[in-house]
PyMOL Python script that loads the backbone (N, CA, C, O; Angstrom):
from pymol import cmd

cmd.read_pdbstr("""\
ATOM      1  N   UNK A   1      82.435  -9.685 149.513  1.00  0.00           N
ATOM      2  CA  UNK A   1      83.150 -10.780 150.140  1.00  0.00           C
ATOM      3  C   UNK A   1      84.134 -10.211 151.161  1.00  0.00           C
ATOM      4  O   UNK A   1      84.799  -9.189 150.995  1.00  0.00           O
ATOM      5  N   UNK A   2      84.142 -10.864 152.052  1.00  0.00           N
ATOM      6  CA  UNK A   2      85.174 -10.248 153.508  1.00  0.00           C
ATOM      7  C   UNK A   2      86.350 -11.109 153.466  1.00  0.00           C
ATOM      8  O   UNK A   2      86.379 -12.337 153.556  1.00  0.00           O
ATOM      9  N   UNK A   3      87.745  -9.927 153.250  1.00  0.00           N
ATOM     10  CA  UNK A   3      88.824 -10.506 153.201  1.00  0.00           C
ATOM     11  C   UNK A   3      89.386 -11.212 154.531  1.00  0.00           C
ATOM     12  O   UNK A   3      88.738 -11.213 155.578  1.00  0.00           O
ATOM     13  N   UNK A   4      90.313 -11.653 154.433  1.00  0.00           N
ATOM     14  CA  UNK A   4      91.159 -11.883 155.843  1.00  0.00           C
ATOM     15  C   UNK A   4      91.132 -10.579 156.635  1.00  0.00           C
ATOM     16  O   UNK A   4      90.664 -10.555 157.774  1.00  0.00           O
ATOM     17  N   UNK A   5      91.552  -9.665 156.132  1.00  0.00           N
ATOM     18  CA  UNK A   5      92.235  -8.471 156.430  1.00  0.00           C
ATOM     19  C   UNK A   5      91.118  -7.590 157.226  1.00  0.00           C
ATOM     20  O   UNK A   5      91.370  -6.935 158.237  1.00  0.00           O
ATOM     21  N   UNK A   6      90.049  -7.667 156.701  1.00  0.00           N
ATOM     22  CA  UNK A   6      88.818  -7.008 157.035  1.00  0.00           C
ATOM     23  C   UNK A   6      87.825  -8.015 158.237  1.00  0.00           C
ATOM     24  O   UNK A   6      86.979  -7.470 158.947  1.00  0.00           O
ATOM     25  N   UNK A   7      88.088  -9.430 158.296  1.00  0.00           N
ATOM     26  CA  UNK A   7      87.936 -10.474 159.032  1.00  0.00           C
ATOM     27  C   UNK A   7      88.482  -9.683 160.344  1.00  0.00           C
ATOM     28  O   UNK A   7      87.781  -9.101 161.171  1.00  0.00           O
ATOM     29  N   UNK A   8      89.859  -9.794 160.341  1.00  0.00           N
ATOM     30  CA  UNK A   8      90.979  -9.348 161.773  1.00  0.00           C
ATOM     31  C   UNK A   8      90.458  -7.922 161.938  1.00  0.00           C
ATOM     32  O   UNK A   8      90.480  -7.542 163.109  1.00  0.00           O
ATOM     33  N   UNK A   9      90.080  -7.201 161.210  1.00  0.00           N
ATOM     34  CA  UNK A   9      89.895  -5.883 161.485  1.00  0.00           C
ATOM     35  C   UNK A   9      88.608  -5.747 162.386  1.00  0.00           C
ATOM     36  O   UNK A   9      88.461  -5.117 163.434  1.00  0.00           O
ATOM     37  N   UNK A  10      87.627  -6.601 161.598  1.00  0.00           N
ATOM     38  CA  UNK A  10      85.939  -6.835 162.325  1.00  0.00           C
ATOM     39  C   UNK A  10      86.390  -7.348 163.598  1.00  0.00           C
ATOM     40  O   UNK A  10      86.293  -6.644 164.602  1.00  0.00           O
ATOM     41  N   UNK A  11      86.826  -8.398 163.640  1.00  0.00           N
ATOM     42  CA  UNK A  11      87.566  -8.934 165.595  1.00  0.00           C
ATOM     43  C   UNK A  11      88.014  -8.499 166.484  1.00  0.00           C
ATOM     44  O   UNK A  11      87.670  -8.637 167.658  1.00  0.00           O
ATOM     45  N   UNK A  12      89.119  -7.720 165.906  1.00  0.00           N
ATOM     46  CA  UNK A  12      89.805  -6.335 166.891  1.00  0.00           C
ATOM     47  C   UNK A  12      88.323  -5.901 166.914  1.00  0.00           C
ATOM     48  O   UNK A  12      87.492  -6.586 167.510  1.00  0.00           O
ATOM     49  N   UNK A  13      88.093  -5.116 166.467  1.00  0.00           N
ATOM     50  CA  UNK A  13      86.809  -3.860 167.330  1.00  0.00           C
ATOM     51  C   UNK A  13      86.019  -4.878 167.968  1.00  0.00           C
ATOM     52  O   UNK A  13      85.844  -4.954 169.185  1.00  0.00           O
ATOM     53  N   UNK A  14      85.642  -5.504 167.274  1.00  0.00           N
ATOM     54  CA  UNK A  14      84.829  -6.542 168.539  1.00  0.00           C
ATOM     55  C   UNK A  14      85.217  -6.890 169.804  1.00  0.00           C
ATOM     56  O   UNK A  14      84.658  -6.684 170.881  1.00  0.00           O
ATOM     57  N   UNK A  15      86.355  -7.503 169.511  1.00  0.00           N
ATOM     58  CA  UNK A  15      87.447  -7.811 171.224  1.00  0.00           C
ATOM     59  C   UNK A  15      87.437  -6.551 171.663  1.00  0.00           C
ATOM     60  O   UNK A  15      86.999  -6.478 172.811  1.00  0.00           O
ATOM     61  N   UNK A  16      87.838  -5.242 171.060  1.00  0.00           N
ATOM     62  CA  UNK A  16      87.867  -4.239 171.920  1.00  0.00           C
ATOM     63  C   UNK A  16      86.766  -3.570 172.596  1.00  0.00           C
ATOM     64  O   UNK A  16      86.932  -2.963 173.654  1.00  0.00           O
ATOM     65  N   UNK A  17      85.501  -3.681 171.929  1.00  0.00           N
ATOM     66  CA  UNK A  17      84.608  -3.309 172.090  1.00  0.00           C
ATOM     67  C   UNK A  17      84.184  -3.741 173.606  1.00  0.00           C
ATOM     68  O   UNK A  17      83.839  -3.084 174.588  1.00  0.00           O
ATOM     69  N   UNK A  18      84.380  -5.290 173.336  1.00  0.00           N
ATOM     70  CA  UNK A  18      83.933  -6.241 174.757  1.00  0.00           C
ATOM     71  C   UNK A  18      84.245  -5.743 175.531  1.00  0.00           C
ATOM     72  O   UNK A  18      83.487  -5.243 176.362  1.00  0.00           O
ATOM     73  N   UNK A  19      85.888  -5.666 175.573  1.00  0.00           N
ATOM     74  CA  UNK A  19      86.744  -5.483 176.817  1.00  0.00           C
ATOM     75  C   UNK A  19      86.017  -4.403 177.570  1.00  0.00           C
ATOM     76  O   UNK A  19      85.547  -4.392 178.707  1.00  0.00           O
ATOM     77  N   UNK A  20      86.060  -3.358 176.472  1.00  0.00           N
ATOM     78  CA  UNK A  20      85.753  -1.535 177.137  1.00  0.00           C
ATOM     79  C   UNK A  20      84.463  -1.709 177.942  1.00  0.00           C
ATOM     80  O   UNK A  20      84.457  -1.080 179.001  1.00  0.00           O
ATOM     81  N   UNK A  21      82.990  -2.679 177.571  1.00  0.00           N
ATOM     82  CA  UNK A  21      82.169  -2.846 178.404  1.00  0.00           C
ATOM     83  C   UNK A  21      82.221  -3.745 179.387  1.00  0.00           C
ATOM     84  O   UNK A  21      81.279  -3.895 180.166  1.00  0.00           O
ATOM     85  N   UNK A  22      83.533  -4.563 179.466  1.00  0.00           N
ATOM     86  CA  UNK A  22      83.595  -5.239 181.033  1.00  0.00           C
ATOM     87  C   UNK A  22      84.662  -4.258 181.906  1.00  0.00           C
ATOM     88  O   UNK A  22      84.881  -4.632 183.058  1.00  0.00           O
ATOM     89  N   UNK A  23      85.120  -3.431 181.594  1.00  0.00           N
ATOM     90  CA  UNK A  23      85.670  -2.385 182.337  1.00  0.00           C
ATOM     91  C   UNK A  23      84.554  -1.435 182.673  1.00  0.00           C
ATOM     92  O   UNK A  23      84.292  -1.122 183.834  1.00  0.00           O
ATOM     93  N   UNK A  24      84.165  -1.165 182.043  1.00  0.00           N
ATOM     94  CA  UNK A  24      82.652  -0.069 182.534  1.00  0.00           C
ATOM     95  C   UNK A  24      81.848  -0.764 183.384  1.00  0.00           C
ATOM     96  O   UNK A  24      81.715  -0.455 184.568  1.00  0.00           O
ATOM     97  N   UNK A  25      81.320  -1.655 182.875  1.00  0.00           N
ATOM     98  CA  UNK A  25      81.075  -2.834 184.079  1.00  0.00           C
ATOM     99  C   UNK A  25      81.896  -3.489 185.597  1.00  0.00           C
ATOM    100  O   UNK A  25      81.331  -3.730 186.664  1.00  0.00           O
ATOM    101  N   UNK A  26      82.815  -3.599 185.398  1.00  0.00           N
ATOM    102  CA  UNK A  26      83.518  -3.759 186.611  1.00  0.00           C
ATOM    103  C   UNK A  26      83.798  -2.780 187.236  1.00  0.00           C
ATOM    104  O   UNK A  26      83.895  -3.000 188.443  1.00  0.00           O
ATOM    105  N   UNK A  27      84.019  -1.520 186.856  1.00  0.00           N
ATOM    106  CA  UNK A  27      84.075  -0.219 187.852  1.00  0.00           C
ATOM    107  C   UNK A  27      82.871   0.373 187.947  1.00  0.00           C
ATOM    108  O   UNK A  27      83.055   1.535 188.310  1.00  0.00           O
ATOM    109  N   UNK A  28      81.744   0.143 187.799  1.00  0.00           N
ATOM    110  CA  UNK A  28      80.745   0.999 188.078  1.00  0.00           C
ATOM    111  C   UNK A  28      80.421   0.964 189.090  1.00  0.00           C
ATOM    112  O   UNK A  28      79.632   1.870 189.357  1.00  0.00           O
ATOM    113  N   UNK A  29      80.755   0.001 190.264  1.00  0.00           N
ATOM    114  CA  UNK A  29      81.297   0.306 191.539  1.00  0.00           C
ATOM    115  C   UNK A  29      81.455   0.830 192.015  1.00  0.00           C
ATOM    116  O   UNK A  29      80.917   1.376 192.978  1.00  0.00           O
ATOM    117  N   UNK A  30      82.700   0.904 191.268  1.00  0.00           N
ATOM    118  CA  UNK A  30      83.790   2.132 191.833  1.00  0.00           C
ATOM    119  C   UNK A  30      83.685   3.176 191.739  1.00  0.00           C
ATOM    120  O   UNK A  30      84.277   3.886 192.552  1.00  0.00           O
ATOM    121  N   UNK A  31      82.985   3.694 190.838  1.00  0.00           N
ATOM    122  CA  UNK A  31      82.620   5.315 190.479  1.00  0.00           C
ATOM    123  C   UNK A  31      81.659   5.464 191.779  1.00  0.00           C
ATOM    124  O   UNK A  31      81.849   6.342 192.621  1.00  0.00           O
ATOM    125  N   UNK A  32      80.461   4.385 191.864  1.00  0.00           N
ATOM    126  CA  UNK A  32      79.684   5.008 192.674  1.00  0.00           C
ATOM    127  C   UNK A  32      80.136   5.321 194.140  1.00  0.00           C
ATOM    128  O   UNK A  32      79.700   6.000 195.069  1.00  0.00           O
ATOM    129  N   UNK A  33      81.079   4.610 193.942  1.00  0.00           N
ATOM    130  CA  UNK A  33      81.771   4.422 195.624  1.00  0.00           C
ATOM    131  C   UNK A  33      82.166   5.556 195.596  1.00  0.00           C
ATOM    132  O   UNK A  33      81.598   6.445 196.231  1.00  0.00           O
ATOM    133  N   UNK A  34      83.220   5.763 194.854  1.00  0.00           N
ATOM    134  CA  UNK A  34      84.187   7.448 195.303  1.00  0.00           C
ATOM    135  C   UNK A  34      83.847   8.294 194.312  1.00  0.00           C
ATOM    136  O   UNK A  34      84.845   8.804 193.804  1.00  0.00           O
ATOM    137  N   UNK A  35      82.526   8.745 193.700  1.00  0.00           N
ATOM    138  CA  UNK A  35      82.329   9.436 192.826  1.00  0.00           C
ATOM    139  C   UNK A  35      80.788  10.017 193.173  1.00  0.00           C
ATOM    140  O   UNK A  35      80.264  10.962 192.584  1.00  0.00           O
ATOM    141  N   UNK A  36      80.205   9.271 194.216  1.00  0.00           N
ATOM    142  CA  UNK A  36      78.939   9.548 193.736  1.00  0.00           C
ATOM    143  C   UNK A  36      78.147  11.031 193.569  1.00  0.00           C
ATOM    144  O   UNK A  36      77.107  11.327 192.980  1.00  0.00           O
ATOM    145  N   UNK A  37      79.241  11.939 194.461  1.00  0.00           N
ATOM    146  CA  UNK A  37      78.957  13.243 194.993  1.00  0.00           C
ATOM    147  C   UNK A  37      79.509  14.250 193.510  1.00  0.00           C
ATOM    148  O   UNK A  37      79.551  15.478 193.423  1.00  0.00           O
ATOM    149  N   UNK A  38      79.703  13.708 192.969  1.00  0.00           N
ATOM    150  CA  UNK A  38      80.372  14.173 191.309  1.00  0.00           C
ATOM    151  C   UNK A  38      79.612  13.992 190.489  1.00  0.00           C
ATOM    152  O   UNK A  38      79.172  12.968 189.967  1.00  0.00           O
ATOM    153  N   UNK A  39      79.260  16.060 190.220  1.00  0.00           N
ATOM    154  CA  UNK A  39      78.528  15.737 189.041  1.00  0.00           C
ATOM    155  C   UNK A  39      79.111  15.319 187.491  1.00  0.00           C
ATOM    156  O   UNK A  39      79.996  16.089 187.117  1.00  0.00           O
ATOM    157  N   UNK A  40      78.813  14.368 186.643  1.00  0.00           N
ATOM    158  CA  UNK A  40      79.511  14.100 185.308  1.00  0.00           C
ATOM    159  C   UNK A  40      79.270  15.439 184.390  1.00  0.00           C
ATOM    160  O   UNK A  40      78.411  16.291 184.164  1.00  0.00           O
ATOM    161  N   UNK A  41      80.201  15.173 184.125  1.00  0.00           N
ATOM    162  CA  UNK A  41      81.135  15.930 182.851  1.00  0.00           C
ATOM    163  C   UNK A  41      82.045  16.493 183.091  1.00  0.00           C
ATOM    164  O   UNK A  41      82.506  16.435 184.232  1.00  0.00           O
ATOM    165  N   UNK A  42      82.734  17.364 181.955  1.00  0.00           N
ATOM    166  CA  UNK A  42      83.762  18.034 181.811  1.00  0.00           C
ATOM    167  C   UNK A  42      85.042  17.325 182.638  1.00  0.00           C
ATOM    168  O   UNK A  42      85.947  17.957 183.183  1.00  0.00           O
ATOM    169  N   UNK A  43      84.895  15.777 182.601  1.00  0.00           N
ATOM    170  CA  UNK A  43      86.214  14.932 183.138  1.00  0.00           C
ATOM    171  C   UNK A  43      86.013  14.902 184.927  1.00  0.00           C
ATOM    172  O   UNK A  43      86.829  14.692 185.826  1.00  0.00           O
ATOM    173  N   UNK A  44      84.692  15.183 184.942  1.00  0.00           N
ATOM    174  CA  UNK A  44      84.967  15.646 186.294  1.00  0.00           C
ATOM    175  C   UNK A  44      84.951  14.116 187.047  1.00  0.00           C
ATOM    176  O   UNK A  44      85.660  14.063 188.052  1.00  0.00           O
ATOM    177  N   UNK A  45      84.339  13.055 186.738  1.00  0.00           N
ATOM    178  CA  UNK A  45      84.212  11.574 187.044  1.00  0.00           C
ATOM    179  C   UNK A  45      85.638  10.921 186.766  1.00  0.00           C
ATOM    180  O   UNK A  45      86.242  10.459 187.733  1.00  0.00           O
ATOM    181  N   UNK A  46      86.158  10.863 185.612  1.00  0.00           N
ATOM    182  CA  UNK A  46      87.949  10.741 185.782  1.00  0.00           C
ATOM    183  C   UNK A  46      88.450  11.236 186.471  1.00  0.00           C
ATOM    184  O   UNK A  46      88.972  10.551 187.351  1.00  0.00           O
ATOM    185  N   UNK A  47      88.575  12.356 186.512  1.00  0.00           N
ATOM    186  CA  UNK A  47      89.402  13.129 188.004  1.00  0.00           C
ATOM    187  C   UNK A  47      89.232  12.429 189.181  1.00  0.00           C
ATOM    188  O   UNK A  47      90.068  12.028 189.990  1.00  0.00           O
ATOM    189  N   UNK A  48      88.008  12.338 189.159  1.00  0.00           N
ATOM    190  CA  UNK A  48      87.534  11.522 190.837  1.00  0.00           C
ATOM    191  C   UNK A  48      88.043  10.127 190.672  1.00  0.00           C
ATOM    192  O   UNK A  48      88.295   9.612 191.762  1.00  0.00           O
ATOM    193  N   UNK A  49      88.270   9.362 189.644  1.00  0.00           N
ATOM    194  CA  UNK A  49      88.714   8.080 189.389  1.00  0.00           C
ATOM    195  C   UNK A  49      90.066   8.065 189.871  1.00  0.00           C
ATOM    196  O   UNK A  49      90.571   7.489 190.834  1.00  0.00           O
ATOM    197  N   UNK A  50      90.519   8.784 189.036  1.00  0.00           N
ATOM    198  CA  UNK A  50      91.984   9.291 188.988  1.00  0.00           C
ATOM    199  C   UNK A  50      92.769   9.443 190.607  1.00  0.00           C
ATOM    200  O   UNK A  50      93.891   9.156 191.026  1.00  0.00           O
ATOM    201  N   UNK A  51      91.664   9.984 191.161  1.00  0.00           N
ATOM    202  CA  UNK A  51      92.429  10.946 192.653  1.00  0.00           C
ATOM    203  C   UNK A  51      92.679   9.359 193.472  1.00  0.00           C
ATOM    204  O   UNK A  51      93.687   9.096 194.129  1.00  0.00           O
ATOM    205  N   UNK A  52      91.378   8.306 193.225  1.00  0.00           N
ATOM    206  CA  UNK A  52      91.249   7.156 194.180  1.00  0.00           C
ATOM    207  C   UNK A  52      91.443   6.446 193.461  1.00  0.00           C
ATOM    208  O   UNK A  52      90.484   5.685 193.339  1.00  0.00           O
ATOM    209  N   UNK A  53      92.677   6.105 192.483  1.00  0.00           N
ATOM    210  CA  UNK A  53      93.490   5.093 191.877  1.00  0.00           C
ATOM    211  C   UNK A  53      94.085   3.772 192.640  1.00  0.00           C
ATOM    212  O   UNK A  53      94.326   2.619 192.280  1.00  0.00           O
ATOM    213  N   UNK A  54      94.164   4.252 193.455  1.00  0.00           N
ATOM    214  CA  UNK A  54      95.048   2.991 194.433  1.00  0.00           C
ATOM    215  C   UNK A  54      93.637   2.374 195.055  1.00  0.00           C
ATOM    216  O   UNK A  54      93.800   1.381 195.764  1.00  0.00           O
ATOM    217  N   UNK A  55      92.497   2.761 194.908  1.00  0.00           N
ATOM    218  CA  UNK A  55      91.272   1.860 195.505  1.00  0.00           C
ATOM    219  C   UNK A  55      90.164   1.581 194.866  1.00  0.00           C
ATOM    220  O   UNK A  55      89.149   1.036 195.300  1.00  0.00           O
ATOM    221  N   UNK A  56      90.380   1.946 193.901  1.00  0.00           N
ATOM    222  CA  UNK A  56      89.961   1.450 192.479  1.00  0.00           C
ATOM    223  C   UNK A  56      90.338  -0.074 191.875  1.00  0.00           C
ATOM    224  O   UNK A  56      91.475  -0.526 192.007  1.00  0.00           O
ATOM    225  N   UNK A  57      89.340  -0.770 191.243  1.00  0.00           N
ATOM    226  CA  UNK A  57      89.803  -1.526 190.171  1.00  0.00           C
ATOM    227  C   UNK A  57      90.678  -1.920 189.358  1.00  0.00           C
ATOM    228  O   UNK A  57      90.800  -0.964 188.592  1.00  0.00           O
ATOM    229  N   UNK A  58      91.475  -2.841 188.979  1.00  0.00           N
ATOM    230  CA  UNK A  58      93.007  -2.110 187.864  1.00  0.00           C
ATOM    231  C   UNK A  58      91.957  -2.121 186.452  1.00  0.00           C
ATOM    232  O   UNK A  58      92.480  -1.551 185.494  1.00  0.00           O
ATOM    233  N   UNK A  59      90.864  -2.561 186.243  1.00  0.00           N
ATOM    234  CA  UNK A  59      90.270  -2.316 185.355  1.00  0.00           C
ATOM    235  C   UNK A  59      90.019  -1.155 185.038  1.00  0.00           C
ATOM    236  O   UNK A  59      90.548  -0.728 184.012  1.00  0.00           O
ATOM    237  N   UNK A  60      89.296  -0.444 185.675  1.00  0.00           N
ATOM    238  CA  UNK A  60      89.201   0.981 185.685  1.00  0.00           C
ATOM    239  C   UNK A  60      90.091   1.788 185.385  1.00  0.00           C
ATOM    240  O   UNK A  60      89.798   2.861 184.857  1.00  0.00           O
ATOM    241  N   UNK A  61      91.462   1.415 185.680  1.00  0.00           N
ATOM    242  CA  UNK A  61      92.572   2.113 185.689  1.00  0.00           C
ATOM    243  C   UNK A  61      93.309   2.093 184.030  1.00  0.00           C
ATOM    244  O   UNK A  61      94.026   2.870 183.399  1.00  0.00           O
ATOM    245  N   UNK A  62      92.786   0.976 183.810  1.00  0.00           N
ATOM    246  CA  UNK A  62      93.660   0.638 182.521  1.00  0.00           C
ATOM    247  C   UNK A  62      92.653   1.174 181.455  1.00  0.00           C
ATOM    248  O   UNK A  62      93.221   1.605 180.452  1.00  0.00           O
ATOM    249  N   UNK A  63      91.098   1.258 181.432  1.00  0.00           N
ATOM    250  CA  UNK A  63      90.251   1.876 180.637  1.00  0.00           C
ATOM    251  C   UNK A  63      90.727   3.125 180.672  1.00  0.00           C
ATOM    252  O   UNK A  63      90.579   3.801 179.654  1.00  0.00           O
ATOM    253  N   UNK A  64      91.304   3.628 181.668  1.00  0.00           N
ATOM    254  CA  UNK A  64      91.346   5.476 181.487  1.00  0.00           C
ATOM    255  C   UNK A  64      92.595   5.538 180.993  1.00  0.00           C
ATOM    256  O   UNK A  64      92.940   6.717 180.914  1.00  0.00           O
ATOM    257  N   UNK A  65      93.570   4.663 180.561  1.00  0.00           N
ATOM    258  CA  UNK A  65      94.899   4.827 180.186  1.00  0.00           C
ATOM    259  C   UNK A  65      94.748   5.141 178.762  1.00  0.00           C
ATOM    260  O   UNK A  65      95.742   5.357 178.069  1.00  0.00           O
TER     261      UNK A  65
END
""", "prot")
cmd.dss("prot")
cmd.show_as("cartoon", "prot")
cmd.util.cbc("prot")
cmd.orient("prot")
């Protein structure tokens, strides 16, 4: 049986879950825009996010926070 407690707990990750894929979604844009020449990994796609913050998404911005 699912308590309250475990109810709110299942929702949070859910709500969070959502959010994190409409931020990945709304900047994938943006990566391709100022990233595309970047190969992924080792942070190297954040960095490039990072450098073009001010022309970026605030979505994007707040996923990497």
């Amino acid at each position: 049986m699912m308590t309250n407690n475990n109810l709110e707990t299942a929702l949070s990750i859910k709500t969070g879950a959502a959010a994190l894929d409409y931020s990945i979604s709304a900047s994938a844009a943006d990566v391709d825009r100022y990233c595309l020449d970047v190969e992924p990994g080792e942070g190297r796609l954040v960095s490039g996010i990072k450098a073009n913050a001010s022309r970026v998404c605030p979505e994007q911005i707040t996923a990497l926070k």
